[in-house]
C-alpha positions in Angstrom: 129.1 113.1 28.7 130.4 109.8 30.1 128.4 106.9 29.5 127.2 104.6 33.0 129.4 101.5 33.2 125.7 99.5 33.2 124.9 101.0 30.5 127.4 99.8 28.2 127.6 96.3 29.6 124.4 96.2 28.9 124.5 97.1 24.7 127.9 95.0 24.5 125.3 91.8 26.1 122.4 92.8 22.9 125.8 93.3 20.2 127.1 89.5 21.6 124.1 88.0 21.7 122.2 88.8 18.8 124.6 87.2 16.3 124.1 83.5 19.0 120.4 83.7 18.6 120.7 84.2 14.7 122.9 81.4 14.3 123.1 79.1 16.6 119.0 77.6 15.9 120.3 77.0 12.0 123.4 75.2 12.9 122.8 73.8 16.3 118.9 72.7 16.8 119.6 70.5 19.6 122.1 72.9 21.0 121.3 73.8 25.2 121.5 77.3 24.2 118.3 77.4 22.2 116.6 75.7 25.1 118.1 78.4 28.4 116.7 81.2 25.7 113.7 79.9 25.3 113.1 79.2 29.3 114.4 82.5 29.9 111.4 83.7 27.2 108.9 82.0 29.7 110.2 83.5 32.3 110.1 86.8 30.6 106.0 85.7 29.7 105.3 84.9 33.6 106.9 88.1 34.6 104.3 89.9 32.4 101.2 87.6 33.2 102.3 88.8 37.4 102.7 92.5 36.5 99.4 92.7 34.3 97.4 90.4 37.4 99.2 92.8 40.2 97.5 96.3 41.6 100.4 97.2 42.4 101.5 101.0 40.3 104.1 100.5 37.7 103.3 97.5 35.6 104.6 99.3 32.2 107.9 99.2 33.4 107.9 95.7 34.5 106.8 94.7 31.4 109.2 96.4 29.3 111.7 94.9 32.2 110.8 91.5 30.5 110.2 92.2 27.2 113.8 91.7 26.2 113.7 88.1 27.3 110.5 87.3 25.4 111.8 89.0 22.2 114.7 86.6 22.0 113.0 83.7 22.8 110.8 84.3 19.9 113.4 85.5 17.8 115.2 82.0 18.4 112.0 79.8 18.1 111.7 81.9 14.3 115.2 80.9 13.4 114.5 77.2 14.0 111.2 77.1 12.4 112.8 78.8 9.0 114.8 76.9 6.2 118.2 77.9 6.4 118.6 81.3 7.6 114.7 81.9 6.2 113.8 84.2 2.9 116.3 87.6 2.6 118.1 86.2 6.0 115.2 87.0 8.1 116.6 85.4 10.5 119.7 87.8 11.1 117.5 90.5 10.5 115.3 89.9 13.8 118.4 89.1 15.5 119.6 92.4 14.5 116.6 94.0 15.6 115.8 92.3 18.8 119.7 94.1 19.1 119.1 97.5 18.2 115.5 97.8 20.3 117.4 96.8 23.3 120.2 99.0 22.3 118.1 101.8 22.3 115.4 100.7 25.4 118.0 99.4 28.3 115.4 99.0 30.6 117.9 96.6 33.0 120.1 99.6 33.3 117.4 102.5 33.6 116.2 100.6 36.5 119.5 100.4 37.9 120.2 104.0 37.6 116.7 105.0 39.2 117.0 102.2 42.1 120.8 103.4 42.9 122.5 106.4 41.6 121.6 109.2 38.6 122.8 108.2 35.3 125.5 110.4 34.0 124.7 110.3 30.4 120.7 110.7 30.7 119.3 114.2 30.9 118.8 115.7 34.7 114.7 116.2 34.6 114.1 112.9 33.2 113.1 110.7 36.1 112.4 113.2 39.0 108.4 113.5 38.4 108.2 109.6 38.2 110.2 109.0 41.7 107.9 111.8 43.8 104.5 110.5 42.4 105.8 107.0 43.8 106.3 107.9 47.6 103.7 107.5 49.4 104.0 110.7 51.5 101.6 112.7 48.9 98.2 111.6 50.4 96.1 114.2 49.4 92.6 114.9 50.7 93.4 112.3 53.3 91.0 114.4 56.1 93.5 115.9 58.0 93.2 119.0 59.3 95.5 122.6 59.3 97.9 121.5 61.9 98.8 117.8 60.3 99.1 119.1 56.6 101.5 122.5 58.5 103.3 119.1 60.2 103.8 117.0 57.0 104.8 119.9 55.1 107.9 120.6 57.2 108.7 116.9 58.0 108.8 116.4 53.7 111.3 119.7 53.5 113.4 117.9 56.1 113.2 114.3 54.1 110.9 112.5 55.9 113.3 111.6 59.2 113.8 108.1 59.8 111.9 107.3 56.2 108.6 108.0 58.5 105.1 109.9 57.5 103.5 111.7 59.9 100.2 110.1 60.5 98.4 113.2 62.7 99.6 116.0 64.8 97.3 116.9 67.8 97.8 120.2 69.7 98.0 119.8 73.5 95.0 122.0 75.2 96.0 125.5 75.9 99.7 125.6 74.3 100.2 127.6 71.4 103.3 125.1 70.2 103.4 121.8 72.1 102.2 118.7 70.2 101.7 115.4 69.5 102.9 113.8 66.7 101.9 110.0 65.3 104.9 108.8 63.0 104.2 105.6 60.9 107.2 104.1 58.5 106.6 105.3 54.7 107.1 101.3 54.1 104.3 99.2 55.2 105.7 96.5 57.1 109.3 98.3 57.8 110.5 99.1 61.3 111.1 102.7 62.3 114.9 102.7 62.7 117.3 105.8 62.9 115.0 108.3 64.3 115.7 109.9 66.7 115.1 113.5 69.0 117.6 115.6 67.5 116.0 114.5 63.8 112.4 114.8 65.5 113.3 118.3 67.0 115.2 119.9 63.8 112.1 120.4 61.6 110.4 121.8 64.3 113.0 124.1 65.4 112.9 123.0 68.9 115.5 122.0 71.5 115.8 118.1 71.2 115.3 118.1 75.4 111.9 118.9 74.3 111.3 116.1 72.5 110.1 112.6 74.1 109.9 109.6 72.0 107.5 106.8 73.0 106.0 103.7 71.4 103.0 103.5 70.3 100.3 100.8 71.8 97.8 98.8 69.5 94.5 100.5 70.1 90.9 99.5 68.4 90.6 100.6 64.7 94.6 101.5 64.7 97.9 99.3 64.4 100.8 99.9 66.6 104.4 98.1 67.4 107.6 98.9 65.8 106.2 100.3 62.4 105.1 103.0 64.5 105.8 106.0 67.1 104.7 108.8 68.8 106.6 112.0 69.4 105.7 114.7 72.1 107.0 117.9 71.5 106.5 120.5 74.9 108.7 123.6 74.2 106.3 125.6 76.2 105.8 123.0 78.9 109.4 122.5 79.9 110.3 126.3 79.9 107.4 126.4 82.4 108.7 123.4 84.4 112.4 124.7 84.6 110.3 127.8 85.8 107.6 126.8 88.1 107.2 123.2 88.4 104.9 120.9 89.9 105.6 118.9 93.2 105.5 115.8 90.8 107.9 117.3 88.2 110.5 118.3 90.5 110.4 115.1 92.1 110.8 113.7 88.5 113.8 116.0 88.3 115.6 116.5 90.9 114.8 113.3 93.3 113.5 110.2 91.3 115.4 111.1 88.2 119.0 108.3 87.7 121.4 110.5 89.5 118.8 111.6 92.6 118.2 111.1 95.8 116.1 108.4 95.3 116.3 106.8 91.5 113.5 105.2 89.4 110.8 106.8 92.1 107.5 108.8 91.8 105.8 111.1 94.1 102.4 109.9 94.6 101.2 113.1 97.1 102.4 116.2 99.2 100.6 116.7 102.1 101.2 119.2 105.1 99.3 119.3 108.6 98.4 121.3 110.9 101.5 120.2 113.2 103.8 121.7 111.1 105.0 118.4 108.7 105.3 118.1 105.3 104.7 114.6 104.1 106.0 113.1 100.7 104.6 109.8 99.8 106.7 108.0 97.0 106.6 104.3 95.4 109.0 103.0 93.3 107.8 103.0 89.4 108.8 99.2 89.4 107.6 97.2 92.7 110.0 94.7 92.9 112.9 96.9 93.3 113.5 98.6 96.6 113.9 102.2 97.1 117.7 103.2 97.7 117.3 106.6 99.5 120.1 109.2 99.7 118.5 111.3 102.2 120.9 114.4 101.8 120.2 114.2 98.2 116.9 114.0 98.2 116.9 117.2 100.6 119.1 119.1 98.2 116.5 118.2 95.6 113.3 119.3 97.2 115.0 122.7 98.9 115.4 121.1 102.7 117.6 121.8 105.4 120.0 119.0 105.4 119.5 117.9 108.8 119.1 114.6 111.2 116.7 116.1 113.4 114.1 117.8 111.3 113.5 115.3 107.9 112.8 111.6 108.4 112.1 108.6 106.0 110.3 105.1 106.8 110.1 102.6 104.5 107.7 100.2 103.6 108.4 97.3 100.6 108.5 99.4 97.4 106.6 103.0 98.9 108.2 105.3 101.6 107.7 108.3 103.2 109.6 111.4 103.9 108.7 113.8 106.9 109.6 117.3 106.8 109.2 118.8 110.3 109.5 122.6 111.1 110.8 121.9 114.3 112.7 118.8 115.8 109.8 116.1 116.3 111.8 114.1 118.9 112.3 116.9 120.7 109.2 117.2 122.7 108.2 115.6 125.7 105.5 113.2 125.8 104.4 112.5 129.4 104.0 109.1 130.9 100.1 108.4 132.3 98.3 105.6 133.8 96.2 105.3 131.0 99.4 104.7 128.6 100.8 102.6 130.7 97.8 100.4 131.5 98.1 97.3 129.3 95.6 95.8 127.3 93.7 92.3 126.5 97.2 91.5 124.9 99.7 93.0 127.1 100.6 95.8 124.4 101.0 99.1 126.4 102.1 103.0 124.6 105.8 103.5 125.8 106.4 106.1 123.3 105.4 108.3 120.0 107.0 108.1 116.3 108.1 111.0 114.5 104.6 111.2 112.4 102.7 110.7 116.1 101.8 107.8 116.0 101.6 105.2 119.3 104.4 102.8 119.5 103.6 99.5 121.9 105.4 97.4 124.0 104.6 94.1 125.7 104.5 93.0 129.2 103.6 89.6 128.3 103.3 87.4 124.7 99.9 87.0 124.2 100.5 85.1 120.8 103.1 82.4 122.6 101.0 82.2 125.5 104.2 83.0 127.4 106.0 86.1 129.5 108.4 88.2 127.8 111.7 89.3 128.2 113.4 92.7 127.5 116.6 94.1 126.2 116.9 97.3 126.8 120.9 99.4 125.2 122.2 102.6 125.6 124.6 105.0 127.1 124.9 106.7 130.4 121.5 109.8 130.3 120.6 108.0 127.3 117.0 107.5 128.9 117.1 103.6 129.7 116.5 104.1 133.6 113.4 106.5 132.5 112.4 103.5 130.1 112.4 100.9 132.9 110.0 103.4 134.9 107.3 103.5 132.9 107.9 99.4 131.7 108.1 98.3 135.3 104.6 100.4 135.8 102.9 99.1 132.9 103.9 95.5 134.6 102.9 96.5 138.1 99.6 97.4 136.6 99.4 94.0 134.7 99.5 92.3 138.4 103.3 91.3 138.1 106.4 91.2 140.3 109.4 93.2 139.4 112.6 92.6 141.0 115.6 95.5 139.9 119.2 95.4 140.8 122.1 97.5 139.6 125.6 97.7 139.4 126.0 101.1 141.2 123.5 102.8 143.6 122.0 106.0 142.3 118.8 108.3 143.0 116.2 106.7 140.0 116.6 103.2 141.3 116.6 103.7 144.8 113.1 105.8 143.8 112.1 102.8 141.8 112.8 100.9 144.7 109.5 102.1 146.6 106.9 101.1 144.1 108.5 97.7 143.1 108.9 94.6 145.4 112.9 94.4 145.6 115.3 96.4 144.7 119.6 96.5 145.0 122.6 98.0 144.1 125.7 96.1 143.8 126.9 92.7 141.9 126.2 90.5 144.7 122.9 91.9 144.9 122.0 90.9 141.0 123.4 87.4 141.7 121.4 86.4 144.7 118.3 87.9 142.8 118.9 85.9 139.8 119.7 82.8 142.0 116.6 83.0 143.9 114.6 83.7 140.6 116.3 80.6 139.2 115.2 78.6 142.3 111.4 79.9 141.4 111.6 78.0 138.2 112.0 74.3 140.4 109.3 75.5 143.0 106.7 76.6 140.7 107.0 73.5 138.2 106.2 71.5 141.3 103.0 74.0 142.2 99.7 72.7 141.7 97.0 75.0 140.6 93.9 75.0 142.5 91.4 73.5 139.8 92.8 70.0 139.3 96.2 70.0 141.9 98.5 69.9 139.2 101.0 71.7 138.1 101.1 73.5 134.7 103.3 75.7 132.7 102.1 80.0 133.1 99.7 81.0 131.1 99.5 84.9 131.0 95.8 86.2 132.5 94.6 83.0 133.3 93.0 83.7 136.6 93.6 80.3 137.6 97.2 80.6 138.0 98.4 80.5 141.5 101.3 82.9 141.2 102.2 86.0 139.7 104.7 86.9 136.6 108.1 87.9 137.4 110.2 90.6 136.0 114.2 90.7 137.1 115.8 93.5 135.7 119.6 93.6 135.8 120.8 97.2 134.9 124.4 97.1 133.4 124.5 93.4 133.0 127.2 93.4 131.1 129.9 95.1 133.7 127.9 93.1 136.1 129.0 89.5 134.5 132.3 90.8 134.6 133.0 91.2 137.7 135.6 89.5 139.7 133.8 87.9 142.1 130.4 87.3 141.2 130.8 87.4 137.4 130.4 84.0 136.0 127.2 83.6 138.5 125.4 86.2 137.4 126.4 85.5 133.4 125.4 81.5 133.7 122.1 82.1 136.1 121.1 85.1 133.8 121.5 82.4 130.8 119.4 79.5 132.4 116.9 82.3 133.1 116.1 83.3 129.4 115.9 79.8 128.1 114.1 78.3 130.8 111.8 81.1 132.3 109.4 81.8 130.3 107.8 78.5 130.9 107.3 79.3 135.0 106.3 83.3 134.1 109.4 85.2 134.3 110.8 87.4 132.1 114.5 88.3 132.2 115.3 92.3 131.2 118.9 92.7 130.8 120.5 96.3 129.8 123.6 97.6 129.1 125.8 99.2 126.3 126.7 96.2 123.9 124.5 93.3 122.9 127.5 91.2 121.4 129.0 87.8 123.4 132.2 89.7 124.4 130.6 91.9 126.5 128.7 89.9 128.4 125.2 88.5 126.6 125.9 84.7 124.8 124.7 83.9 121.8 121.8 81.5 123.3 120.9 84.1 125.8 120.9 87.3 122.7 119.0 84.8 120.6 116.3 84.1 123.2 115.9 87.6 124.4 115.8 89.2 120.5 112.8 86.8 119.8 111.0 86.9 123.1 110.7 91.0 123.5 111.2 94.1 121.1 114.4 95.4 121.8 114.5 99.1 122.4 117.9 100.9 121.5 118.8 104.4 123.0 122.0 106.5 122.0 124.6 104.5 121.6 127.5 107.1 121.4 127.5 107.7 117.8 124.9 106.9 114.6 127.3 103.6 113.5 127.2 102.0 117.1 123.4 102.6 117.4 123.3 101.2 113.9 125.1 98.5 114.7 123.7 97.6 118.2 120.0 97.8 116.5 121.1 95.3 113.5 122.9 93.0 116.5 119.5 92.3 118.1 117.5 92.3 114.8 116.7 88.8 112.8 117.4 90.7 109.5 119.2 94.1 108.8 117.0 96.3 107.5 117.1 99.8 107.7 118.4 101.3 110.8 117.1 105.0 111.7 119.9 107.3 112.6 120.1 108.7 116.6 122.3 111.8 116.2 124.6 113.1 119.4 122.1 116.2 119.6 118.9 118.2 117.8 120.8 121.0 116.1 119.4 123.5 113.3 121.3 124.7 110.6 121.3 128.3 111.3 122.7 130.4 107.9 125.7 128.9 105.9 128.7 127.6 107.0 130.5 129.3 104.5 129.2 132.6 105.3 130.2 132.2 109.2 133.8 131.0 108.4 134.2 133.9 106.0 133.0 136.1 108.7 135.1 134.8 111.1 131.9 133.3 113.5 131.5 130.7 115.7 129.4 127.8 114.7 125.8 128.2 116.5 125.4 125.7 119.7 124.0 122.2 119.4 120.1 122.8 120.3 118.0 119.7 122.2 119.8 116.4 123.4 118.5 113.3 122.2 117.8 111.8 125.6 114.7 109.5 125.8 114.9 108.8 121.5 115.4 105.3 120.7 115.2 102.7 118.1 112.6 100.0 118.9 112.5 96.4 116.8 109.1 95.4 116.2 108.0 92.0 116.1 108.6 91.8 111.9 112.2 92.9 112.7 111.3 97.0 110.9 113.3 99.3 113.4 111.6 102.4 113.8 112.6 105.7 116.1 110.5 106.9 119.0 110.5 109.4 121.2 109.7 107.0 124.9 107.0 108.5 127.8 108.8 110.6 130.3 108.7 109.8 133.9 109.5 112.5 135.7 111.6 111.6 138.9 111.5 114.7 140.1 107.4 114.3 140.8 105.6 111.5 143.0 105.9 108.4 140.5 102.8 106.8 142.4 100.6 108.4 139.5 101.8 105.3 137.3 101.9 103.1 139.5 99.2 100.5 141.4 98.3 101.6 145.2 99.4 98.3 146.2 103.2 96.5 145.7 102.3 93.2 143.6 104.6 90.4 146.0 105.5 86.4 145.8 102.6 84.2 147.6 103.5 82.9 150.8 104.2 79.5 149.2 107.3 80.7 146.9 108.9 82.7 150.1 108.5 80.0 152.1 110.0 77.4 149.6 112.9 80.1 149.2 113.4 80.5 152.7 113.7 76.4 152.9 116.4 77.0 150.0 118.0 80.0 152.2 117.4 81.9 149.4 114.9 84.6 151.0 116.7 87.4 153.2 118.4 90.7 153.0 120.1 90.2 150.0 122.3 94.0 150.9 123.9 92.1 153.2 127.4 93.2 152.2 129.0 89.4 152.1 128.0 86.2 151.2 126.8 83.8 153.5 129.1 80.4 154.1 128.2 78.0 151.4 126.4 81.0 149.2 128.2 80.4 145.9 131.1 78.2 147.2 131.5 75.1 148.7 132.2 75.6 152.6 135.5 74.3 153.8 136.4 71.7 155.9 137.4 72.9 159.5 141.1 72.0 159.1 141.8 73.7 156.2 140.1 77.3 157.5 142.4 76.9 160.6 145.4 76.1 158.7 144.3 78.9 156.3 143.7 81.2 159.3 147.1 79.8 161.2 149.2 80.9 157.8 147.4 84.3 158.0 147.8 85.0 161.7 144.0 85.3 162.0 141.9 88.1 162.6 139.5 89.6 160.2 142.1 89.2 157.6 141.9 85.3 158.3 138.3 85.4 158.0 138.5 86.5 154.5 141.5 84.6 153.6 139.6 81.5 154.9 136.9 82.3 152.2 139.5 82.3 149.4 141.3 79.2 150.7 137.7 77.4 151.0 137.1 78.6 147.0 140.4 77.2 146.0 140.3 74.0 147.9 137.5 72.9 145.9 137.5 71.7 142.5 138.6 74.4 140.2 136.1 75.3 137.5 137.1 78.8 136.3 140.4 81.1 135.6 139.4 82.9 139.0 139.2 79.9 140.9 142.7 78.8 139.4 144.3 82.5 140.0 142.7 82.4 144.0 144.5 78.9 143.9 147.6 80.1 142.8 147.4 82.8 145.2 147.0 80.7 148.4 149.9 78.7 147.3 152.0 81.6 147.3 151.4 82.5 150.6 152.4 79.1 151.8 
């Protein structure tokens, strides 16, 4: 057989030295060879002093490991202690001893070959018994029971994985082969490194899905960290969970799992009432992230109808809630009443329900600011705002309060409204006096003393001392209002002095309309004033984004906007099926009429369905027996303004809104028209242009009495 490379390195180092260590103490004394062998010798005497002291198995071998060294330091102490080379050459003769004993021994190269790799030339059995007795894997009568030894049986036959020992194996209650195993490294003080579940699952002869790998925490009369792990193998378990799971392991799946609905998420109950709801609370398994909800995927994942008008979520910091509904929630009608309506100690009234039932309020005044509020109010045409500024304009009418409404376009609601409320109009010109003469309020009351000290104060909301009532002016379509023609820039710049200055003097400004951005009609000042002095309720916008996006325009911060959808519809069998068969799609089901979004005061949106006021019934129900008016003391100051009179009179009155003109240029004015009626009204325009010119209608009217000269 071949003989190891170490191995012969090694004899060729005895054969060369052994002739050095026999001469060179005779002829060299002093020589630095004598002394490196004979501190190598007390190295050689140190290693055996540590391997006798140590408990440690295997100190034979270490000392045979040294013994080389010592032999040849006393070998070369002999030499130079002996005349010459000593009686009968003695000294050669050690030397070639010391040779042939570490000719024969090697113990530097049988270490190697047991450390590293077999030795080619030394017989196959020879070191195997030695190596297995050294691992500590064999631990017997170590107190473990059936199960471990079973365990540590098979993990030895695979080669102890990952260079681990299997510690215990504890069988989970009523499974025949899930269990538990604790792994420790077979080196004290190594790192477990390189295991993983396949290795973990393979002596076992389970799938490595089954397997779950987890650290291991320090507990009382055990170590834990890196040096050990625990393994959980649940065969049984997961073919029952891919069977028949638990609410909390399909949401582990299929919802909170990376790639669900709602990642890094736990359910923390199911719950289902007696209304016909399904509630799933959830929380995110870290609380400083915030949950990123797919709500179509987490429908998929818990077998719901993927639907807008049936499944709901609401959010709250790290938790949320999903609302399964067997029937459309928004869908039914919650009636307006008196006792709804009637506002409390802090002006907070019910104008509507949430999908889960609960109450959503409203204010008719700020009791925290000590001030009136305002109202926004958004939506499209039969989107519900008209039946919204019903039951708001009750709920202020019941508060004592004035409530002035005017419109762009006459219709049936209004003119209804009309009866219960103290004015009420239909056209631009109508909305521009109103919000002039409310304007004009704000001068007359900060000169009106109260009655307990004669001075005059800023409104304080239920203070019984106040001599005047609040006042509500509600401008329906503001926006197409401000744009009109004629009266536009009045009613925009009188609406904007109104929301800044009018809370101080107890009125409260409630614009609505389909857009609250600056280019259709709301400023910046006046959207900033009214977002933070009312809760903006939203109703259908036209489509989810423009809802979205209307909701977020009048909200301080974006957070989640719920989504309005067109119409209620239920998904009625699959859509694949139907266009198979050749069949129609079924109909859309309940409108969405009367849903809105409402921003609460900490800027959450949430949807509600509002109280319905049913027009078609005597509204008196909601409202107080008695119309709440100004005192005598406002009128009066308003009449003195000329400000207080049939504001449906169809023109304005000379010097209304423009300067009047001087006598000689209406008769020019009526001389160039030939008179009439038509001069009357071209005298108006001449009058507006003679004046100073202060807007692009001004200029065109200008332009256009030039013309006719």
């Amino acid at each position: 057989m071949t003989t190891p490379r170490s191995v012969a390195l090694e004899r060729l180092a005895y054969t060369l030295a052994a002739p050095a260590l026999a001469v060179a103490p005779n002829l060299y004394p002093d020589s630095p060879v004598n002394q490196i062998v004979q501190l190598a010798g007390a190295a050689g005497i140190g290693g055996w002093i540590l391997a006798a002291k140590g408990d440690q198995p295997g100190a034979g071998r270490k000392i045979l490991r040294w013994s080389p060294l010592v032999l040849a330091a006393a070998v070369d102490v002999a030499a130079a202690h002996t005349t010459g080379f000593g009686p009968y050459a003695a000294d050669g003769l050690l030397a070639a001893g010391w040779a042939a004993a570490g000719y024969l021994v090697m113990p530097f190269s049988r270490h190697a070959r047991r450390r590293h790799r077999p030795a080619l030339a030394a017989p196959a059995p020879q070191p195997a018994p030695a190596d297995v007795l050294e691992e500590p894997v064999a631990r017997p009568d170590d107190g473990a029971d059936q199960l471990t030894r079973a365990a540590r049986l098979l993990w030895e036959q695979a080669g102890m994985p990952g260079r681990t020992h299997i510690v215990k194996a504890t069988r989970h209650p009523g499974m025949r082969h899930d269990m538990t195993i604790l792994l420790r490294a077979s080196e004290t003080g190594r790192p477990i490194t390189g295991l993983n579940e396949a290795a973990v699952a393979a002596p076992f002869g389970v799938h490595s899905s089954d397997v779950v790998l987890a650290e291991v925490a320090i507990q009382p009369g055990r170590q834990g960290g890196p040096g050990w792990m625990e393994a959980r193998l649940t065969p049984d378990a997961n073919t029952r969970r891919r069977k028949a799971p638990t609410d909390q392991e399909r949401w582990a799946d299929k919802v909170g799992s990376p790639k669900g609905g709602a990642p890094g998420s736990e359910l923390v109950h199911k719950s289902r009432d007696d209304r016909g709801v399904t509630f799933y609370r959830a929380k995110m398994t870290d609380s400083t992230e915030t949950p990123r909800i797919d709500l179509s995927k987490v429908c998929r994942g818990l077998g719901l109808p993927e639907d807008d008008s049936c499944v709901f979520v609401l959010t709250d910091g790290s938790e949320f809630l999903i609302s399964a509904f067997d029937e459309p929630p928004l869908s039914q009608i919650f009636r307006a009443t008196r006792e709804l309506l009637t506002p409390d100690a802090k002006g907070m009234y019910v104008c509507g329900f949430t999908i889960t039932g609960q109450p959503v309020k409203t204010m008719v005044y700020q009791h925290d600011k000590n001030a009136p509020a305002h109202g926004l109010t958004l939506g499209v045409s039969r989107s519900g705002k008209t039946q919204f500024f019903a039951i708001h304009m009750a709920a202020q009418s019941l508060d004592g309060e004035v409530v002035w409404l005017s419109t762009v376009r006459k219709d049936e609601k209004t003119t209804v409204l009309g009866r219960y409320i103290d004015r009420q109009g239909s056209n631009a010109l109508w909305m521009a006096r109103s919000l002039r003469a409310a304007k004009a309020l704000c001068e007359i009351r900060a000169e009106m003393p109260w009655p307990h000290d004669g001075q005059p104060h800023d409104y304080k909301p239920g203070d019984p001392r106040c001599p005047y009532r609040q006042l509500n002016v509600y401008g329906d379509e503001f926006m197409t209002a401000a744009q009109d023609a004629e009266f536009g820039e009045f009613i925009q710049k009188d609406g904007d002095d109104l929301t800044v200055t009018g809370l101080k003097y107890g009125i409260g400004f409630n614009p609505a309309g389909q857009s609250p951005f600056a280019h259709n009609g709301f400023s910046t000042e006046m959207k900033d004033n009214l977002r933070q002095n009312s809760r903006p309720v939203i109703f259908n916008m036209g489509s989810p984004g423009a809802t979205r996006k209307a909701a977020e325009g009048t909200m301080e911060n974006a957070y989640d906007v719920p989504t309005i959808p067109a119409r209620y519809s239920r998904n009625e069998g699959s859509a694949i099926e139907r266009a198979m068969r050749g069949e129609a799609d079924p109909e859309n089901g309940v409108s969405t009429g009367g849903v809105a979004v409402i921003v609460l005061d900490n800027g959450r949106a949430v949807l509600m369905r509002s109280l319905y006021a049913d027009f078609d019934t005597d509204l008196s129900a909601l409202f107080p027996d008695q119309v709440n008016r100004l005192t005598d003391y406002e009128i009066s100051e308003l009449d003195k303004r000329g400000l207080w009179f049939d504001w449906n009179e169809p023109e304005p009155r000379p010097g209304e809104f423009w300067p009047e003109p001087d006598e000689d240029d209406e008769s020019q004015s009526r001389s160039r028209r030939g008179g009439g009626k038509g001069g009357g009204r071209s005298s108006k325009g001449t009058g507006r242009g003679s004046g100073q010119v202060a807007s692009p209608r001004q200029a065109l009217e200008a332009i256009k009495s030039l013309t006719d000269a």
